[in-house]
N, C-alpha and C positions, 0 to 999 in steps of 0.2 A: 805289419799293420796290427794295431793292438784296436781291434775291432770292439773290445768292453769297453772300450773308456769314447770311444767315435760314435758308436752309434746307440741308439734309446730303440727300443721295442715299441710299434705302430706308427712311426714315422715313417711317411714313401722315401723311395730311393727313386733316381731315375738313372738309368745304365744307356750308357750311346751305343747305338746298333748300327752304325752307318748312317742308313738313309732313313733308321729311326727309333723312336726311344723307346725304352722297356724301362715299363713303372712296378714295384714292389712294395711291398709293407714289409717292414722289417719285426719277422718273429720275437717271442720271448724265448725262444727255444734253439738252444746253441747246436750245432754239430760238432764231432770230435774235430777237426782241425781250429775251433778255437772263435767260430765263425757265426753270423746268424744264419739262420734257418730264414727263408724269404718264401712268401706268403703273395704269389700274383697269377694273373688268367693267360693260360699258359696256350699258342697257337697250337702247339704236338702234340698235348696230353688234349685239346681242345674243352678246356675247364680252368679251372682256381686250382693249384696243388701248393702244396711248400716243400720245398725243396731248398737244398742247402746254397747259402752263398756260392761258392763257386762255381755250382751247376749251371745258375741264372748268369751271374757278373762275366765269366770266363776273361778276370785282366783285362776288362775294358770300362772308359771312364766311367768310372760312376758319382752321384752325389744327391745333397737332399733335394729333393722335389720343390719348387716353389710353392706349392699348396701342401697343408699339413693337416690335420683334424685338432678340432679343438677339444674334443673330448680324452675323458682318461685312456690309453693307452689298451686298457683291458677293454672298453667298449669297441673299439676298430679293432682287435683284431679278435674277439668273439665274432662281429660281423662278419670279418674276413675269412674266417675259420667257416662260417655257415654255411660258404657257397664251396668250398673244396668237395671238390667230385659233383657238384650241383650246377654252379654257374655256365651257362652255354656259351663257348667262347662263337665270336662273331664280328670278325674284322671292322666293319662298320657299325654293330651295334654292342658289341661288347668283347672288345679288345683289352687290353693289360691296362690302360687310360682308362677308358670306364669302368672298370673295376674298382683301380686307387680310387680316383672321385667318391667312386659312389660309397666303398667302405670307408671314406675318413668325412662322411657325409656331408656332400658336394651334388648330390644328384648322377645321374648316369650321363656323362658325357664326353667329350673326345678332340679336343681341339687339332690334332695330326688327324682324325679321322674328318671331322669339318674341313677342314682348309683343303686336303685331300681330295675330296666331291667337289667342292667350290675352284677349287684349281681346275679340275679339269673339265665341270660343266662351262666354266667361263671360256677356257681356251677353245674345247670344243664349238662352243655356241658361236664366237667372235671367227673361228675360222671358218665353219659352214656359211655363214652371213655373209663376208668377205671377199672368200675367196672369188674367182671367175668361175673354176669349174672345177665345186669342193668332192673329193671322190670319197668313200666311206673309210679306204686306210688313211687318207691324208686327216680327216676329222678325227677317228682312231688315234694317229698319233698325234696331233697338238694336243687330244685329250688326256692323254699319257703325258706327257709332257707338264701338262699345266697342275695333272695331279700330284706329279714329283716335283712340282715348283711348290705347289701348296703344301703339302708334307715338307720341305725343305723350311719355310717360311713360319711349318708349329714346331718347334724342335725350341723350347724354352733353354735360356742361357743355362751357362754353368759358373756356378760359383762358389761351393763349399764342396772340395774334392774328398770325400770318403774312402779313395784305397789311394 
């Protein structure tokens, strides 16, 4: 992969994780394998850190985000820089998605974290309703269920493959 010539500094990336996506801004700052440095709100570290390409991608799809910032390059990621060791990470209110959004100024928001809640409020809600005689595991899981439908259902296409 000749990564200088693929990828631009402040552009998101989004990498597939399975059952869900991890968003990145793409650094101005290389590591020695020749790579960028990526710049996202990390579950482990539970914050923004940057960390080298292959720490975050590890060989799995990645490519550009459908949403990009419209500003220069140096403005997202000064922003993005600001919240490293700052930013609280927090599954549904500020996960690796609302991060990118909100540094390529988009606002704070989370479409896999929306569909998520609304998957499972829905299936929950529609089987308690329904059922004959709904038990609190059986609501439990269609609620589970309907949240991994709705996560399933924010997982934006792919189309400009980066590695």
């Amino acid at each position: 992969m000749n990564s200088k010539n693929t990828f631009l500094p402040g552009k998101v990336i989004m990498t597939s994780c399975g059952t869900y996506t991890h968003y990145s801004i793409i650094s101005d700052i290389w590591c020695r394998k020749g790579k960028p440095m990526l710049i996202s709100a990390n579950a482990k570290a539970k914050t923004v850190t940057e960390e080298p390409y292959d720490d975050v991608v590890r060989d799995r799809l990645t490519c550009l985000a459908p949403f990009q910032s419209h500003s220069p390059a140096s403005i997202t990621l000064n922003k993005a820089r600001s919240q490293i060791g700052t930013w609280e990470y927090r599954l549904f209110s500020g996960n690796c998605e609302h991060f990118a959004r909100w540094a390529v100024g988009l606002g704070i928001s989370s479409r896999q974290a929306q569909n998520t809640v609304c998957g499972a409020l829905l299936a929950g809600g529609v089987t308690a309703t329904i059922a004959k005689e709904p038990t609190i595991p059986l609501v439990l899981g269609m609620a589970l269920f309907g949240g991994l439908v709705g996560l399933a259902m924010a997982q934006e296409p792919r189309k400009v493959v980066v590695e």
